[in-house]
N, C-alpha and C positions, 0 to 999 in steps of 0.2 A: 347201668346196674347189672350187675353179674347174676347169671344165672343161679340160683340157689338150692343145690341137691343135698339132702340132708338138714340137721341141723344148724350146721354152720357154714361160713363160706369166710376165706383167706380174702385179704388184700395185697394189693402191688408190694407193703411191708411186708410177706412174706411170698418170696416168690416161688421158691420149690413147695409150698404148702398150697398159691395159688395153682402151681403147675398139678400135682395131686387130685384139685379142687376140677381142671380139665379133663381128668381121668374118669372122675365117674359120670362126665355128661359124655366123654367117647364111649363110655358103658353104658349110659342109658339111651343112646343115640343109635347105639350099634344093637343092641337089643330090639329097638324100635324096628330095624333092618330087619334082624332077625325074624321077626315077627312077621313083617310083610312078604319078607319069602317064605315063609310057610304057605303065604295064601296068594301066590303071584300066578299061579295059574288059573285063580278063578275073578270074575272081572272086581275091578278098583271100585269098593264101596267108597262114601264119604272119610268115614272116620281113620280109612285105612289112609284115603288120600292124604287128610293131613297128618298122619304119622310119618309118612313116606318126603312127605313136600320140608315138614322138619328137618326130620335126619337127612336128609340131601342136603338144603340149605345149609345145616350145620357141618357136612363133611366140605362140605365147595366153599366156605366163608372162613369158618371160625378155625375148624383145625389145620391148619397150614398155617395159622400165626400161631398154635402151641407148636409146631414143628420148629418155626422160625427162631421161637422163643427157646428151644433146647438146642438145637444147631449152633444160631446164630449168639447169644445170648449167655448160653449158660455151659454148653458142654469144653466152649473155646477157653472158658475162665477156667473151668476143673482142671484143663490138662497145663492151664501154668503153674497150677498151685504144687509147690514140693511138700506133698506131705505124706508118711508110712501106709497111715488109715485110709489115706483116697485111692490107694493103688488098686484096689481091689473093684471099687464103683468105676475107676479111670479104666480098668480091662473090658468091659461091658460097653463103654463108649459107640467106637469103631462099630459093633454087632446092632445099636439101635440106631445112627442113623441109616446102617445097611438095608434095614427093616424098613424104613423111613422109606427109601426110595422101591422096595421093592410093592410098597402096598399103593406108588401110587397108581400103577396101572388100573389094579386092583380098582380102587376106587374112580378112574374115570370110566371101566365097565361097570359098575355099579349107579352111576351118576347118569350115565346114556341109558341104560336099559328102565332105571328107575325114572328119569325123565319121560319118555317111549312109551312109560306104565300109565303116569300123570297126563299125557297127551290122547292117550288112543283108550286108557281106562281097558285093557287086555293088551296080555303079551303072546307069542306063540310059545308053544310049547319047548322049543330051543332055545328061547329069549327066559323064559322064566328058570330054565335049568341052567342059563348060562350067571343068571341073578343069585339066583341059591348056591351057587358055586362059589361064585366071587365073594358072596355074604359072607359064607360058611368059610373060607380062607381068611377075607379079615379078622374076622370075629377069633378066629385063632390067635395069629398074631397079635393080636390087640390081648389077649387075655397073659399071652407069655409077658410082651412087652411091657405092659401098665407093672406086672407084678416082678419087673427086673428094675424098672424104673421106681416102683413106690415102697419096695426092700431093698434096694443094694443102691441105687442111687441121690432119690432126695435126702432119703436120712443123715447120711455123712455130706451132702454138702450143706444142707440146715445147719450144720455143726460145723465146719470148718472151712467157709465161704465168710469172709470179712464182712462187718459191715457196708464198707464202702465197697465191694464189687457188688453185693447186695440193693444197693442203692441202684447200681448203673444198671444189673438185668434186672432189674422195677421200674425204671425209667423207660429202658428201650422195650421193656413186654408192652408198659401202656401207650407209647406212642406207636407201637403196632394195632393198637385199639383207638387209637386217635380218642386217648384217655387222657384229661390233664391230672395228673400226680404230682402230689407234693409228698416231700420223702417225711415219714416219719421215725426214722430210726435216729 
């Protein structure tokens, strides 16, 4: 069962709306981050811990199959499609997975210092700046990113992605979730 932020939440039937639907758990995930480096220099309460044990889990798990799912899945379909309207979403391509590789570092200092936090419940004073750093640079990107990808790129491919390529990056998003789907379009 999918995570549920908001109101509503998309199925495998719509995939760039479920992709959207990833966007604001990377926002509520990376907020959670945010949160915990505010208070990284002082030791690891309970409630912080499982804020912290979350949004780890969720950056080390879950987001690298929404990566896989735009890379793999859905960015290679756009760029075969000929069509006026996509040109525009198809220019931005090339710049998010560039983004993609650049935040992973990012996140495996994020993932060790925040492990480091979980383990020892204190960081030193270098380790917790080097945490609020790395946060503070995600959390950037992520805010550019989400908002290149949830105006210029789902909307035009909701619109001019067929149904049947529709079908295949809903197939291969769920069997990245070792999700059984049956199509309903």
């Amino acid at each position: 069962m999918p995570v549920q932020i908001g109101a509503s939440t998309h199925s495998f039937d719509d995939p760039t709306g479920l992709l959207s639907d990833c966007h604001r758990r990377v926002e509520m995930f990376m907020g959670s981050l945010q949160a915990v480096a505010a208070l990284c220099d002082q030791p690891l309460t309970d409630d912080v811990r499982r804020s912290l044990d979350l949004a780890l889990r969720y950056f080390r798990e879950a987001a690298p199959k929404h990566t896989a799912d735009e890379e793999q899945s859905l960015f290679p379909r756009l760029r075969q499609i000929d069509n006026p309207e996509l040109q525009a979403a198809l220019a931005h391509l090339d710049a998010l997975e560039e983004e993609h590789r650049w935040a992973e570092p990012l996140h495996q200092t994020v993932d060790q210092i925040g492990t480091e936090y979980l383990a020892k419940s204190q960081l030193t004073p270098a380790k917790a700046r080097d945490f609020r750093d790395a946060v503070s640079q995600l959390a950037d990107m992520y805010r550019r990113h989400i908002d290149v990808e949830d105006r210029h790129v789902f909307p035009i491919a909701a619109r001019i992605v067929s149904v049947e390529l529709k079908a295949e990056i809903a197939k291969e998003m769920a069997a990245r979730r070792a999700v059984k789907h049956v199509v309903n379009f």
